[in-house]
C-alpha positions in Angstrom: 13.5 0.0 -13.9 16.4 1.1 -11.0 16.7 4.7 -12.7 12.7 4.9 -12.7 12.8 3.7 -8.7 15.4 6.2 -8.0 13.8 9.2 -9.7 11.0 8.6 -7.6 12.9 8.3 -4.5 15.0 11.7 -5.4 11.7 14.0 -6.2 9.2 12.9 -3.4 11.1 15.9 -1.3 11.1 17.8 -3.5 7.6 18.0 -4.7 6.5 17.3 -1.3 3.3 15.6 -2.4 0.0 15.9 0.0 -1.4 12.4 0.7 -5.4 12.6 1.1 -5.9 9.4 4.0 -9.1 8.1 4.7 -7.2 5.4 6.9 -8.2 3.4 10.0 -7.9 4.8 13.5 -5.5 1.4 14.7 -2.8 3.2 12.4 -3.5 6.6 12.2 -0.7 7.9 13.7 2.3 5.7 12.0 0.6 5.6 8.3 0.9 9.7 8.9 4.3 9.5 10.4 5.5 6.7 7.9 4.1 9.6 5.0 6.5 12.7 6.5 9.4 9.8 6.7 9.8 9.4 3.1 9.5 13.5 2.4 5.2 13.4 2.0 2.7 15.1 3.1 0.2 13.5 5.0 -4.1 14.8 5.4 -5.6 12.8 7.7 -9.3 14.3 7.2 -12.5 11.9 6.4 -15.5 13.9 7.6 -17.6 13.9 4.4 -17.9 17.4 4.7 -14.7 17.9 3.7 -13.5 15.0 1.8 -13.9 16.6 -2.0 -11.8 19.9 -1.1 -8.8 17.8 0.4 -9.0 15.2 -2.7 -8.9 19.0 -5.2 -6.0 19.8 -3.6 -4.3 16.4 -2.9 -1.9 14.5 -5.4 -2.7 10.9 -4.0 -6.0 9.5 -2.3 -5.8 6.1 0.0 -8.7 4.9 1.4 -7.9 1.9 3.7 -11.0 -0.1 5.5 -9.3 -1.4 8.3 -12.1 0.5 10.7 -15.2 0.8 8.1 -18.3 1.7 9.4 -21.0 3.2 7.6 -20.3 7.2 8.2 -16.5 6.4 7.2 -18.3 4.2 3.7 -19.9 7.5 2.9 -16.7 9.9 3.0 -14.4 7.2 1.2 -17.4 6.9 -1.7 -17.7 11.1 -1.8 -13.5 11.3 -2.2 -13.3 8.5 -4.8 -15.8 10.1 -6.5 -14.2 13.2 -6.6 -10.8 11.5 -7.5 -12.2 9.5 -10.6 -13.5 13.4 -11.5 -10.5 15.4 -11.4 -8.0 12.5 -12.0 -6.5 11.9 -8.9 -4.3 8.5 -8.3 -6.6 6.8 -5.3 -4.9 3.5 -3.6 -7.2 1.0 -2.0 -6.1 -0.8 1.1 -8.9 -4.1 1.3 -7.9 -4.8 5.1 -10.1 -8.2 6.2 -12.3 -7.6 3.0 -13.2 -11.2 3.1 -14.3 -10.9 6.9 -17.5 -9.6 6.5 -20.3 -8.9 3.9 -20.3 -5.6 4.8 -16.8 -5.2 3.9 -17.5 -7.3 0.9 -19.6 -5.5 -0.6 -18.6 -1.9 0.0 -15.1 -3.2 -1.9 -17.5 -4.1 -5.0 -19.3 -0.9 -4.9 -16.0 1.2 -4.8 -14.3 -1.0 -7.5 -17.7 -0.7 -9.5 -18.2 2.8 -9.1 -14.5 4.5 -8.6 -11.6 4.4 -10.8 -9.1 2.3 -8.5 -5.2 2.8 -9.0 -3.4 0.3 -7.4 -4.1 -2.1 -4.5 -2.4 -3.0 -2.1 -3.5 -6.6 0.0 -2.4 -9.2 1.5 -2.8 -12.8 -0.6 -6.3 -13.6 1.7 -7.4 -10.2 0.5 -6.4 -10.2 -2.8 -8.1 -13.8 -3.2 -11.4 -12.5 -1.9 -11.7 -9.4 -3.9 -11.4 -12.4 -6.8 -13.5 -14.8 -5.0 -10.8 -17.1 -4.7 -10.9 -17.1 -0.6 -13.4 -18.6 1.6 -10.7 -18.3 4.2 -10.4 -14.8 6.2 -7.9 -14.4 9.4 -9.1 -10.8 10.1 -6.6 -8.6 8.6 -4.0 -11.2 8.5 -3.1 -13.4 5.4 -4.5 -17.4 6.0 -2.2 -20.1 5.8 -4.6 -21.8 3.5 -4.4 -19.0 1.3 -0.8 -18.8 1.0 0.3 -19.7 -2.4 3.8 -20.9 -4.5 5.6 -17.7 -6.1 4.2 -18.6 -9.8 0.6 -18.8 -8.2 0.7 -15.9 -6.5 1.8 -13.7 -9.2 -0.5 -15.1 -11.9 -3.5 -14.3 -9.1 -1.7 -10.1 -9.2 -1.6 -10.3 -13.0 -5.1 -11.6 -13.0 -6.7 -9.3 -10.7 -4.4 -6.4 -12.5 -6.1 -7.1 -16.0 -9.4 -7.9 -14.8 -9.8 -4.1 -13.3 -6.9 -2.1 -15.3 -5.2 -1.8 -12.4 -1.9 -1.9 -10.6 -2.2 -5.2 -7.6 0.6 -5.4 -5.2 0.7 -8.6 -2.8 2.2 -8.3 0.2 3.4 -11.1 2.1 7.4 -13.3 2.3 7.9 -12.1 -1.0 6.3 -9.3 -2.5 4.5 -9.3 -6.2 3.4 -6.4 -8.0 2.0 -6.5 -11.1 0.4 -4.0 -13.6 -1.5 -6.9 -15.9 1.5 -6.6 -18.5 4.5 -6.8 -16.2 5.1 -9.2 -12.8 8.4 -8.2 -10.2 9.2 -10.0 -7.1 11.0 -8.4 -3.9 12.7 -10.2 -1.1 13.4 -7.9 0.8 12.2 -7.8 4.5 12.1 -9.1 8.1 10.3 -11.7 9.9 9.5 -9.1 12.4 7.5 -7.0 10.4 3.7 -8.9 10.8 4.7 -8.3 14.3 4.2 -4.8 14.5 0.8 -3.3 14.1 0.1 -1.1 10.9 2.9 -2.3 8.6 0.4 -3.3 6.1 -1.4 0.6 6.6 2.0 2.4 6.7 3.1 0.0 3.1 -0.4 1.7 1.6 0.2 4.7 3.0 3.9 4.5 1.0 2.4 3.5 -2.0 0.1 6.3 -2.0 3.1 8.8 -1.6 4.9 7.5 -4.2 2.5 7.2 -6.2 1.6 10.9 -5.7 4.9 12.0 -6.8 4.9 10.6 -10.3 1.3 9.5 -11.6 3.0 8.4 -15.0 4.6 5.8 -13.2 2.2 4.1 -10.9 3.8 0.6 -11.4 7.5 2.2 -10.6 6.1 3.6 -7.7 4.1 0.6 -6.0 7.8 -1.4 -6.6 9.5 1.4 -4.4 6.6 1.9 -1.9 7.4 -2.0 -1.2 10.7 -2.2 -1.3 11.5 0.9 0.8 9.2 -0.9 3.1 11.1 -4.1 3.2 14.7 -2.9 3.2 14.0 -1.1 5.9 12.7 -3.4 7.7 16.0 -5.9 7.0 17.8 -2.7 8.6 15.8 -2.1 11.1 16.4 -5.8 12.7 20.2 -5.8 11.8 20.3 -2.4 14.7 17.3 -3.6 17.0 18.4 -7.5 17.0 16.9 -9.1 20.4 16.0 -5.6 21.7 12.3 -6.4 21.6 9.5 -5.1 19.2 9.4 -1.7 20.4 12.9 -1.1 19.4 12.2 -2.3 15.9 9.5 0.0 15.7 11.6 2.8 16.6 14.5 1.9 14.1 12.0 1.0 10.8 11.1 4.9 11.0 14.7 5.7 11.2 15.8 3.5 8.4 12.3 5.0 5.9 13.6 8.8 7.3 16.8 7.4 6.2 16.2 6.0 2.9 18.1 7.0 0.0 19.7 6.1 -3.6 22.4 4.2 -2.2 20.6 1.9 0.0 18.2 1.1 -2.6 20.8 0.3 -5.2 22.9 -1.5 -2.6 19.9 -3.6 -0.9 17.0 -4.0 -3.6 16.1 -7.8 -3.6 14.2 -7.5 -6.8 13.2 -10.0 -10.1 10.9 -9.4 -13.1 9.1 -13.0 -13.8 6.4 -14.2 -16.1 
């Protein structure tokens, strides 16, 4: 899989992929930022005016929920649409999808009604889209929630068959699975959850990746998440007890950073069941 990862990594400049985001307004600014980092191209548009002619010229489509409200429900169904018509990749952030009906239920009308390429949740989220979860912490993951490795990757595989899908669970240890495969990552930093919009700026990774080779949607979730998490390892080995804001600061660097080396060098990475 390595030579798959890193032939991802080498074209994303290249190509130079534009990233449709229908995203939250909490993260905005880093899940565009996070996009340039890593050689992307980020749109940022979700007036429903204008949602279909971004998604025709758009290699990727992420729609993240984190601030749904009902004008926002009705741009995100209109670009999916689209998407599932012309065969655009489209990545679904659930943020706090077990919070509220409303949340709930617009998930089970996009799933039903959209052709979904990958997701990428937390294990609360991922749970609750299975309806698994009774337990909801906002956007965060609940400790109830939290399962064993083994657990945790049969609940990816599950959800992965289930919609023909690619599931990636974010959390200690990563799990990604396509329904036929299951890989683990360990990279990553305790400091991460600590910083607002890592889960959005992973999604928003995911989806550039994921617009750069659409043949390889599994390959590209695994680097999405471990670009994430490696830099995140570097980021604390330069900020150490500088405080959050300097972690912040040097993730971006290390993502801008990012290349062949330090993936082969640093990738933390297992194929199980």
């Amino acid at each position: 899989m390595i030579n798959d990862l890193v032939n991802i990594l080498n074209s994303i400049k290249e190509k130079n992929p534009l990233i449709h985001q229908i995203t939250n307004y909490v993260t905005v600014n880093d899940c565009a930022n996070v996009t340039l980092a890593v050689g992307a191209s980020p749109a940022m548009a979700d007036d429903e005016n204008e949602v279909e002619d971004f998604v025709n010229i758009a290699s990727s489509l992420l729609i993240n929920i984190g601030t749904l409200n009902d004008d926002i429900k009705k741009s995100m169904i209109k670009a999916s649409k689209r998407a599932k018509e012309i065969g655009v990749p489209v990545v679904l952030d659930p943020v706090g999808v077990g919070a509220s009906k409303f949340r709930k239920d617009f998930i089970e009308e996009l799933l039903k009604d959209s052709k979904i390429s990958c997701i990428r949740g937390n294990i609360s989220e991922i749970k609750s889209i299975l309806n698994q979860s009774s337990n909801t912490k906002g956007a965060d993951a609940s400790k109830e929630d939290i399962e064993n490795i083994k657990n945790t990757a049969i609940i990816a595989k599950t959800l992965a068959n289930s919609l023909n899908l690619v599931v990636a669970i974010t959390g200690e240890t990563d799990v990604i699975s396509d329904g036929k495969r299951v890989v683990t990552i360990k990279n990553g930093s305790h400091l991460l959850p600590q910083i607002t919009g890592t889960g959005c700026m992973c999604s928003s990774l995911v989806a550039s990746f994921c617009g750069t080779n659409k043949e390889k949607l599994f390959e590209a979730t695994v680097l999405a998440l471990l670009v994430m998490g490696i830099s995140g390892e570097i980021a604390y080995d330069k900020s150490q007890n500088l405080g959050l804001g300097t972690f912040h600061k040097e993730l971006f660097n290390a993502i801008g950073n990012f290349d062949e080396q330090t993936l082969k060098e640093k990738a933390n990475l297992e194929n199980i069941l």
